[in-house]
C-alpha positions in Angstrom: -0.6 20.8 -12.6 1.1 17.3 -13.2 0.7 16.9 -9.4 -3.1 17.1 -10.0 -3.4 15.3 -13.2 -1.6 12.3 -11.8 -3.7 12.8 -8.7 -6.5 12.1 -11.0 -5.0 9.1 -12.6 -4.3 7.2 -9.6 -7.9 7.3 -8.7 -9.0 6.1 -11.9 -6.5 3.2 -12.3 -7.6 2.8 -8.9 -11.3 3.0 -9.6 -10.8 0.8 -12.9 -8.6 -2.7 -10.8 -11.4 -2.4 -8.4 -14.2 -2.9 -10.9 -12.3 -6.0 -12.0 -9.1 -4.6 -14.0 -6.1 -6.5 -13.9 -3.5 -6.3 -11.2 -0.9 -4.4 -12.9 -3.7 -1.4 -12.3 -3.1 -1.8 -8.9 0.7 -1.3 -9.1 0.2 1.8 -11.8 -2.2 3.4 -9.3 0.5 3.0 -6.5 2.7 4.9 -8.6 0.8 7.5 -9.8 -0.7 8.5 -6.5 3.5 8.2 -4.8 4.5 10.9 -7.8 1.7 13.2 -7.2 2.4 13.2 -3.4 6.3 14.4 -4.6 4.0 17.8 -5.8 1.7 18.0 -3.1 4.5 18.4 -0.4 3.0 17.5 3.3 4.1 21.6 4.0 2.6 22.9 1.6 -0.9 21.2 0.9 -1.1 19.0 3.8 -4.5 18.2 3.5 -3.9 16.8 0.1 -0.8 15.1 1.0 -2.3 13.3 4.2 -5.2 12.3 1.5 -2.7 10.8 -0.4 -0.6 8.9 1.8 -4.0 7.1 2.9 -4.9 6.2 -0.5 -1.5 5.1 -1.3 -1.9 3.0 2.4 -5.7 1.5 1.1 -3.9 0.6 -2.2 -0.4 -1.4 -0.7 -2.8 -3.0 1.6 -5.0 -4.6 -1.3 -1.6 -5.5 -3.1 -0.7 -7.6 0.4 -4.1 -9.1 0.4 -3.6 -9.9 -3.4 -0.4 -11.7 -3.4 0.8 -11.7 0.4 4.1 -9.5 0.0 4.1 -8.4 3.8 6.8 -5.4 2.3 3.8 -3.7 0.9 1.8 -4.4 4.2 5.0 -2.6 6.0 4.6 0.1 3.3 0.8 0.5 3.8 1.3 0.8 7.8 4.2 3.7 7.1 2.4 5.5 4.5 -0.8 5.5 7.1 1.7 6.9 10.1 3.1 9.5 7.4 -0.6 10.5 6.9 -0.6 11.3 10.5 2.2 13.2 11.4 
């Protein structure tokens, strides 16, 4: 169940920096999204997990464009490759 609920709060924080919240959104949404993905195991729910790894991808790629840390452009290309394996 905490899996899902900070499923669920990723999205929103996510949802809430891109109608204009403040960066730290961003990060909070990262992390949220990184702890449910520790409950929704890729061999167990693997739909779910792929779904997060890709969100978790979209989010460290808006943190690059936001303040140009190429780590979490690394981090967004290996969370998309996770998402396909």
């Amino acid at each position: 169940m905490e899996g899902l609920i900070k499923r669920h709060l990723g999205y929103t924080q996510s949802a809430w920096f891109e109608q204009g919240g403040e960066n730290n959104l961003l990060e909070a949404a990262i992390e949220s999204l990184r702890e449910a993905s520790e409950s929704f195991t890729r061999d167990a729910f693997a739909q779910e997990w792929a779904e997060l790894q890709m969100m978790i991808g979209q989010l460290l790629f808006k943190k690059d464009q936001i303040d140009g840390n190429d780590m979490a452009l690394r981090e967004s290309i290996a969370a998309y490759q996770s998402a396909l394996q």
